[in-house]
C-alpha positions in Angstrom: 130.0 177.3 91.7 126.5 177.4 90.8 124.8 174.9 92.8 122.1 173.0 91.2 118.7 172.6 93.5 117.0 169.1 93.1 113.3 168.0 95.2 112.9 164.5 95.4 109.5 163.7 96.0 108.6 159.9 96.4 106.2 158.4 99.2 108.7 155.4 99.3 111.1 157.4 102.2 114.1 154.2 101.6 114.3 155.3 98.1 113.9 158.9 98.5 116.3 159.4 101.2 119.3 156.9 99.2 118.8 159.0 95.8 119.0 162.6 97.8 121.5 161.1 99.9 123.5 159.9 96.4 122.6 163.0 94.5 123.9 164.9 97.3 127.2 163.6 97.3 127.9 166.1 93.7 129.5 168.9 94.9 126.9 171.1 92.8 123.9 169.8 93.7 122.2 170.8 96.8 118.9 168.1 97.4 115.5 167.6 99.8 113.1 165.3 100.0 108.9 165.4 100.4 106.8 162.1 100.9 103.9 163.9 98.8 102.5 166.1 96.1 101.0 168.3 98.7 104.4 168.6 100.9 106.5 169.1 97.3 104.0 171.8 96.7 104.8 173.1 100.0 108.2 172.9 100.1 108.3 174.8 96.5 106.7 178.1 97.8 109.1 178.3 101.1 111.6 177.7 99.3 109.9 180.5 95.7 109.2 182.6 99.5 112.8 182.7 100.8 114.4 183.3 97.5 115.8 179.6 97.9 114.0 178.1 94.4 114.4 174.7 93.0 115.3 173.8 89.7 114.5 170.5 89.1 111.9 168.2 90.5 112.4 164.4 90.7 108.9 162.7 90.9 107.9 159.6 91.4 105.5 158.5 88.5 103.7 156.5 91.3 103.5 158.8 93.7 100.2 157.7 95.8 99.8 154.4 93.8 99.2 153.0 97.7 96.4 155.2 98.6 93.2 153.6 98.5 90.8 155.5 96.0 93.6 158.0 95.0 92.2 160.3 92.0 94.2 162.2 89.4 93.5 165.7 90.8 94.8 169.2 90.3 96.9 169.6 93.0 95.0 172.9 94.2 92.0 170.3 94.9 94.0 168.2 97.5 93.6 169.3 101.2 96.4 169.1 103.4 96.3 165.9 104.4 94.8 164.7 100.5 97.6 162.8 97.9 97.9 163.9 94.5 99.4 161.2 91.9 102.3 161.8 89.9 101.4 163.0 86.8 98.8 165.5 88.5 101.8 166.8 90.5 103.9 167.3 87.1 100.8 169.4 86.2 100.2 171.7 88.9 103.9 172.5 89.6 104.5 173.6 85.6 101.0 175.7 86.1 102.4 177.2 89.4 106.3 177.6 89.2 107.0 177.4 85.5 110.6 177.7 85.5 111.4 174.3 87.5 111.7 171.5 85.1 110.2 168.8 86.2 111.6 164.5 85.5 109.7 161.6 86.1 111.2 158.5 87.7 109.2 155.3 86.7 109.6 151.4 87.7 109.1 150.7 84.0 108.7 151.8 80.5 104.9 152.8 79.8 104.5 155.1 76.4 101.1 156.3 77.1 102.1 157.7 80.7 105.3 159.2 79.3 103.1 160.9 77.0 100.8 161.9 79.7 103.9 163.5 81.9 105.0 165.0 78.5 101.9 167.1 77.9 101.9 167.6 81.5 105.0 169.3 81.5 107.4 166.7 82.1 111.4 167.6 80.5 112.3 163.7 80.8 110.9 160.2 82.0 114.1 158.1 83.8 113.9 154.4 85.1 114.1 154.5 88.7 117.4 151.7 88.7 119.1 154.1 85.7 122.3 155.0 86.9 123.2 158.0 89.0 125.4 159.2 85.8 122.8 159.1 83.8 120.2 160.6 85.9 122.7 163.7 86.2 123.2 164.2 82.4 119.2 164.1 82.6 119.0 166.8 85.4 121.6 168.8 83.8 120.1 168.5 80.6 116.6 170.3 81.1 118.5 172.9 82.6 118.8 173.5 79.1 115.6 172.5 78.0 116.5 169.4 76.7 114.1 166.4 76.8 115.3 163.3 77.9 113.6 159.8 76.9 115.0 156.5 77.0 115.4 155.4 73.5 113.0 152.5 73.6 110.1 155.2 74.6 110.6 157.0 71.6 108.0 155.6 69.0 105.6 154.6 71.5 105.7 158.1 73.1 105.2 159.5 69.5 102.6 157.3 68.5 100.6 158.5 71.8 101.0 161.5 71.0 100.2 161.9 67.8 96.6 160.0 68.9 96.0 162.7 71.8 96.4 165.2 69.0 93.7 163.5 66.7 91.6 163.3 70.0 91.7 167.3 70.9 90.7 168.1 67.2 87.9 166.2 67.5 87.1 167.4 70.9 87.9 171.2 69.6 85.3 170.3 66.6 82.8 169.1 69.3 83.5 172.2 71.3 83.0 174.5 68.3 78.9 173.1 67.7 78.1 174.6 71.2 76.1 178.1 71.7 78.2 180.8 73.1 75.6 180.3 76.2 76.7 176.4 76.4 79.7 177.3 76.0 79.7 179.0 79.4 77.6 176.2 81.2 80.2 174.3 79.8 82.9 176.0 81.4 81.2 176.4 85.2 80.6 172.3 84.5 83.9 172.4 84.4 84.6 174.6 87.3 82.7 171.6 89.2 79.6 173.8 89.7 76.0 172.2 90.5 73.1 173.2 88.7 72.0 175.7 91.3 75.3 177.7 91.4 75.2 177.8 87.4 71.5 179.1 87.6 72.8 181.7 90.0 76.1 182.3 88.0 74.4 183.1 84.9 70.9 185.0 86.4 68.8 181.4 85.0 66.3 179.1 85.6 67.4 175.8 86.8 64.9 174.4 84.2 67.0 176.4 82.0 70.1 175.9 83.3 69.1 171.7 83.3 68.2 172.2 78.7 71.6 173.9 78.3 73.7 170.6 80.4 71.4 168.4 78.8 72.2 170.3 74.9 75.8 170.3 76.0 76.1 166.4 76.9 73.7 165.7 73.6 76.2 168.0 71.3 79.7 166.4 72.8 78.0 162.8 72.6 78.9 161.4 75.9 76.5 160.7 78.7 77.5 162.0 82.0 78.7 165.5 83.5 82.3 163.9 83.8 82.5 162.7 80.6 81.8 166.2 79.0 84.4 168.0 81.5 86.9 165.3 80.2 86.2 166.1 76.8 86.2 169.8 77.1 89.8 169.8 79.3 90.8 167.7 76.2 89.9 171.1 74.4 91.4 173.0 76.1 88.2 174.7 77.8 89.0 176.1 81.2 86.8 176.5 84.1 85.3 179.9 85.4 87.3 182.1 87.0 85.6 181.3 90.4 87.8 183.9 92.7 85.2 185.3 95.7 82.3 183.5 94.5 80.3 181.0 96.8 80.7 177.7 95.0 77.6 175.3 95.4 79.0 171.3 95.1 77.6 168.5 95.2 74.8 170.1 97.4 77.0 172.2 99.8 78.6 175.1 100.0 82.2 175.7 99.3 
């Protein structure tokens, strides 16, 4: 029998435990539990490591909605002890082990986050009290890359993403009015690089290096450093590849 390996993560440890313990019961589904994006993340390289991979994650679409100040992070920013919300987890898992399929669990219907877990990487968004029945045709079913959306989801889900759509070509367009040399500032702004480090990166000025962010910002019409990293991951404008450098943020060194 091929055995079907599920991670449930969810900080709320009564619900997490019950589903795993319910999910478990299936006599091809072998399940664990982790209280966090960093320990899923974990628990997905042992297990990649001892040749024991998951197929299917179960996340919690609130995952960290409890921790004060939480941020939507990359997972690979979050120390060990950091918390990573939902959608960020769906993210960095599809960037890092491609081939588990990833389903969201949510408390209630929201279109614009379903989109968000859709273009995240999410196969499926499930309400938390579905029934176990139905959460197994779902887990079954992005084994064969279905994707799985309650009905009712449908035309909001398609409305919001047909508006992110609109939003990336205009972002692309803005993109495309840059210099090749903004272009790159552009990227180490996205790598989270100060002003110094750029200078350094690119052998200029900081004067200089200050004309090109102030250019960029002026050309994407927003205001701030985030705002112009937002727009350019909208994009599709990746960072630097920053691998043995000495990273300058926010004043220190990294």
């Amino acid at each position: 029998m091929v055995r079907i390996r599920v991670l449930v993560v969810d900080d709320h440890r009564i619900f997490a435990e019950s589903l795993a313990a319910a999910l478990a019961a299936e006599p091809d589904v072998e399940v664990s539990a982790a209280g966090s994006g960093p320990a899923a993340m974990r628990s997905l390289e042992r297990a990649a490591a001892e040749g024991r991979r998951f197929d299917v994650l179960l996340v919690d679409a609130d995952l960290g909605a409890g921790v004060p100040g939480l941020r939507a992070a990359p997972v690979h920013e979050v120390g060990e002890n950091g918390h990573v919300d939902g959608i960020s987890l769906v993210s960095g898992v599809r960037a890092s082990q491609a081939y588990v399929r990833v389903v969201v669990l949510a408390e209630k219907d929201d279109p614009r986050r379903a989109a968000l877990a859709l273009q995240a990487g999410a196969s499926g968004w499930v309400a938390k009290d579905c029934s176990l029945s139905r959460l197994l045709t779902v887990v079954r079913g992005v084994l064969r890359d279905e994707t799985h959306l309650p009905p009712a989801l449908l035309t909001g889900v398609l409305r919001e993403l047909t508006a992110a759509r609109k939003h990336r070509t205009e972002s692309e367009r803005l993109v495309e009015s840059l210099t090749p040399r903004e272009r790159e500032v552009l990227r180490c702004m996205v790598a989270g690089l100060g002003r110094k480090a750029v200078a350094e990166r690119l052998f200029l000025s900081p004067h200089t290096v200050r004309t090109h962010m102030q250019n960029v910002l002026g050309k994407l019409g927003v205001h701030s450093t985030l705002a112009a990293v937002a727009l350019a991951r909208r994009a599709g404008v990746g960072p630097v590849d920053l691998a043995g450098d000495v990273v300058e943020r926010g004043g220190q060194l990294a």
